[in-house]
Structures are given as C-alpha cells and as structure tokens.
N, C-alpha and C positions, 0 to 999 in steps of 0.2 A: 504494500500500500504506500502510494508516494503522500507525502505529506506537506505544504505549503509551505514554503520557504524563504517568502519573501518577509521580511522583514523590514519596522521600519525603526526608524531611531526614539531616543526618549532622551528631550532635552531639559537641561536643569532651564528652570522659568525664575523672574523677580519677583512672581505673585507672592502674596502673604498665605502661610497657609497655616488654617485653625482646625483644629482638633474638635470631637463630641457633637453630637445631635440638636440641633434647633423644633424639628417638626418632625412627629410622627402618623401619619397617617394607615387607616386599617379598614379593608374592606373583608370578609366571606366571599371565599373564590368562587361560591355561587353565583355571584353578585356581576361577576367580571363575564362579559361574551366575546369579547378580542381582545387584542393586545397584538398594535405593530409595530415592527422592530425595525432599523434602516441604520447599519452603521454601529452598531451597538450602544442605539439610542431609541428609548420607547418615543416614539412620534405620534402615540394616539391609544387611550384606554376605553373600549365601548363599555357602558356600565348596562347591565338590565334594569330597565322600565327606572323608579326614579329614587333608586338607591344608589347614594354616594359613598366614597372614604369617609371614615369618620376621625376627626381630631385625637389624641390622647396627649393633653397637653401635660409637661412637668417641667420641675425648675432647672433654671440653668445649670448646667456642672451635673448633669447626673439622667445623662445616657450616651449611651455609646454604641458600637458594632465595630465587629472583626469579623475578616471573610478570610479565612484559613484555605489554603490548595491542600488536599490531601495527595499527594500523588505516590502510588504504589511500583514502583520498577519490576519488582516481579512478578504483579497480574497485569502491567499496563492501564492500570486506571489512573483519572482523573477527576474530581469534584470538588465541589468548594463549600464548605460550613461557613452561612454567615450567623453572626449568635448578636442579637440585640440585646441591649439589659439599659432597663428604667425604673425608673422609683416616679412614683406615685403622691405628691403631698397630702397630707391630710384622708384618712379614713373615713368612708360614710355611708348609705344604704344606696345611694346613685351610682357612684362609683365600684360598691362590688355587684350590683345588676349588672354593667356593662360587663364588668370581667367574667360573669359566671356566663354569657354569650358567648364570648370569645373561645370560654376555656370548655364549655359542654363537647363531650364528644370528642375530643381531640381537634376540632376545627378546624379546617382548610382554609389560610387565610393570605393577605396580599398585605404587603406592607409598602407605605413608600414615606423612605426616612430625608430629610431634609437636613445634609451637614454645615459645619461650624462654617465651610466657604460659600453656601447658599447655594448648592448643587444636591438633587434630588436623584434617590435611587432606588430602585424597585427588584424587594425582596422575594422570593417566592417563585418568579417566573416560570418556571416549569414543574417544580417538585412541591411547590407550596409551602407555606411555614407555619408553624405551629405555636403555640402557648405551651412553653416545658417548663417552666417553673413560675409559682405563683406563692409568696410569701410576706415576710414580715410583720409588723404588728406596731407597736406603742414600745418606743424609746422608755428605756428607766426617771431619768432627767426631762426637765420641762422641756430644753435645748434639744433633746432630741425628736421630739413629734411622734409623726404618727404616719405611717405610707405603705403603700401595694411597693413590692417590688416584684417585677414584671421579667420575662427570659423568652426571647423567641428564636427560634432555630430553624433554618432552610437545608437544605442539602442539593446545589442546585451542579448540571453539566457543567456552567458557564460561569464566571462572574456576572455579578449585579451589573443590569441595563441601568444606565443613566435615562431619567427620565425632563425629555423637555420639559422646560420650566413653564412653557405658554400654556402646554395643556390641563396644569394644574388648579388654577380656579375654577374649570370648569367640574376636575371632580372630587370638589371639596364643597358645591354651592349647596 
C-alpha cells in the first residue's frame, strides 16, 4: 500500500498562543444529520429540526483537553484520545438535570470546544464522545465551593476538525 508522501512544512509563527478552554459547547449525536469536512475544516453542521448545541459555561482556568496519538508499530494502528475535563461552579437541581441527560445511557455526544486563541474544534467526529467521569461535591473550607467536575473522552481515526468560526452562531441560537 503506497502511502502519501507529500509533505508540507510547519513554520514557527509571532502569534500569541494561550492555553485552556473559553467555550464548550454539546449536542446528542442524534441531534447532528451532517457534518462537512473540506481541508480539515468543518464548513457546515446540519442540526435536526430545531435542536441546537447547548452552552456549559464555567470559570476561567478550569478546563482543558489533550488529544493523545496512540500509535501501535506492531498492529499498525493509529487513533487519537481527546479527554476534556471541566468543573462546574456552584451545585444545584438545574444543573445536575442537565448532567443526568448527558450522562443517561452512556450518550452519544458532539462536542465543540472553543480554545484560549478563539479557535473552535469538534470533538466526536466519527466515534462520538462520551461522559466518563462525573464527580465532586462541596469543598471543606468556604474558599473552596461547590462544583460538577465533568470528563469527556473520544476515540477518534483523525485528529479534531477545526470548526469554522462563521458557522457557529448559527448553532448555538
């Protein structure tokens, strides 16, 4: 099997670059009827009938993602684990409704994370991601509060599709 070999460069830039998540957004891969790809960039998410992503906002400094290659030399495989984790401020009976939808059943779900340089990327793509950890509780100390902390995991062929940034109000309205 020949394998593509062209290659292109990757060059050091001036940009500022920031660390950790601004925006998470979550839909039910129910919910999703297309999804097109050009470039290794999503150019367009058809939603069914008039269900959108939904928001899960939290405070700054405390979420993140890592998308790990696993790659095996002796079966020839290739996949990539992206593992989200967020906290949650403050506990309350709205806030664990939403999570017990999320988290029923193991759900099949679409994520699209908004990083620290305001570039948007979309978790799930083929394998879907899931809700694998749901914890925490109430701090000892007043200083420490009170919060969900939240774990989502993909296991996708590809890395994360960069997701245009135009298409996004549309499926967040």
């Amino acid at each position: 099997m020949a394998c593509n070999t062209t290659l292109s460069s990757i060059l050091k830039t001036c940009d500022n670059n920031v660390g950790g998540l601004t925006k998470i957004y979550i839909s039910p891969s129910e919910f999703i009827s297309g999804v097109t790809v050009s470039n290794g960039e999503i150019t367009n998410i058809q939603m069914s009938g008039s269900v959108n992503f939904v928001e899960y906002e939290f405070n700054k400094n405390s979420a993140s993602y890592t998308e790990e290659a696993q790659i095996n030399l002796d079966n020839g495989s290739t996949f990539y684990t992206t593992t989200v984790s967020l906290s949650i401020p403050r506990r309350d009976v709205s806030k664990r409704n939403s999570l017990a939808l999320i988290a029923a059943g193991q759900r099949p779900l679409k994520l699209i994370l908004k990083d620290g340089n305001g570039l948007y990327w979309y978790m799930g793509y083929a394998n879907d991601a899931n809700l694998t950890a749901l914890g925490e509780g109430s701090g000892a100390a007043k200083g420490d509060g009170s919060k969900y902390s939240l774990t989502f995991v993909s296991e996708e062929p590809e890395q994360m599709y960069e997701v245009d940034d135009s298409i996004i109000a549309a499926l967040i309205a």
